[in-house]
N, C-alpha and C positions, 0 to 999 in steps of 0.2 A: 366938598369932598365927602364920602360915603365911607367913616368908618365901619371895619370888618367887627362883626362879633364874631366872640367863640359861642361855641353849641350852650345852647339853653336846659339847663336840668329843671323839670318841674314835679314838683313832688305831690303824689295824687294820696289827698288823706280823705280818710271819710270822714262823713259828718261827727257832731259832736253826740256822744250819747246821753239817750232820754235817764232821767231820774229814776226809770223804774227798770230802766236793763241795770245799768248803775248797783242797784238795790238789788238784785237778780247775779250779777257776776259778784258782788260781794259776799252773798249769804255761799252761794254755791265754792269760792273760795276759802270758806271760812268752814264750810261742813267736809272738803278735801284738807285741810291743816290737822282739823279736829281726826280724821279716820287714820292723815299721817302719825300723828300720836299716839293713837291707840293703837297700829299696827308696831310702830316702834317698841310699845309698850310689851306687849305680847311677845315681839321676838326677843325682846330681853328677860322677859321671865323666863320665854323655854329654853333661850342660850344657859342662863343658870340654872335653872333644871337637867339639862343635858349634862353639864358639866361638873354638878351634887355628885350627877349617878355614879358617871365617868372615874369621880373622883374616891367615892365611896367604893366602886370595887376594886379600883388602882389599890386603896389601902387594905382590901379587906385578901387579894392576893398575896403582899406583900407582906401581911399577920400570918396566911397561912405557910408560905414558903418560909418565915421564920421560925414557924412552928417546927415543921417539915428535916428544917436544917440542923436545929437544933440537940438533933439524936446522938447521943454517943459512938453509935456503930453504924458502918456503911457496911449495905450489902452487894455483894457480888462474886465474880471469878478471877482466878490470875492463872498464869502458868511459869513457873520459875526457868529464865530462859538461860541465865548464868549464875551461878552460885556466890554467892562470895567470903573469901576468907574473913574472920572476924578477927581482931586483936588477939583473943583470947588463944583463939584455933595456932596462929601464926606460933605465940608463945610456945603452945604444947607442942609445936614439930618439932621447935628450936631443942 
């Protein structure tokens, strides 16, 4: 009697690699890690540099508007749209 198989998976791998590709994917791996760091390196210096600037005129706004605010007198216009009686006034009609 003839048992059935199920379907055959065969797994197609390449050969094994020579010592000097080996020696070749690892330098080349190793000078991608090295540029990954230094590109890391650099975006974190100019995130903090961005962010000195950022912060340095956040405060230097915030000195001047306290400056600014600081005045005894505001200037502008009104116009008196209803009067109003005072204590005092009220007393003198009585």
């Amino acid at each position: 009697m003839k048992q059935r198989q199920g379907p055959q998976v065969r797994f197609i791998t390449r050969p094994q690699a020579s010592l000097l590709e080996r020696i070749v994917f690892f330098v080349l791996g190793l000078i991608v890690l090295i540029a990954a760091f230094f590109f890391i390196g650099i975006a974190l210096i100019a995130g903090a540099i961005v962010a000195a600037v950022f912060l340095i005129r956040w405060w230097w706004l915030q000195r001047k508007l306290r400056r600014e605010t600081g005045k005894t007198w505001v200037e502008g216009e009104y116009t008196v749209v209803e009067s109003a009686i005072t204590d005092k006034q009220f007393k003198d009609k009585q």
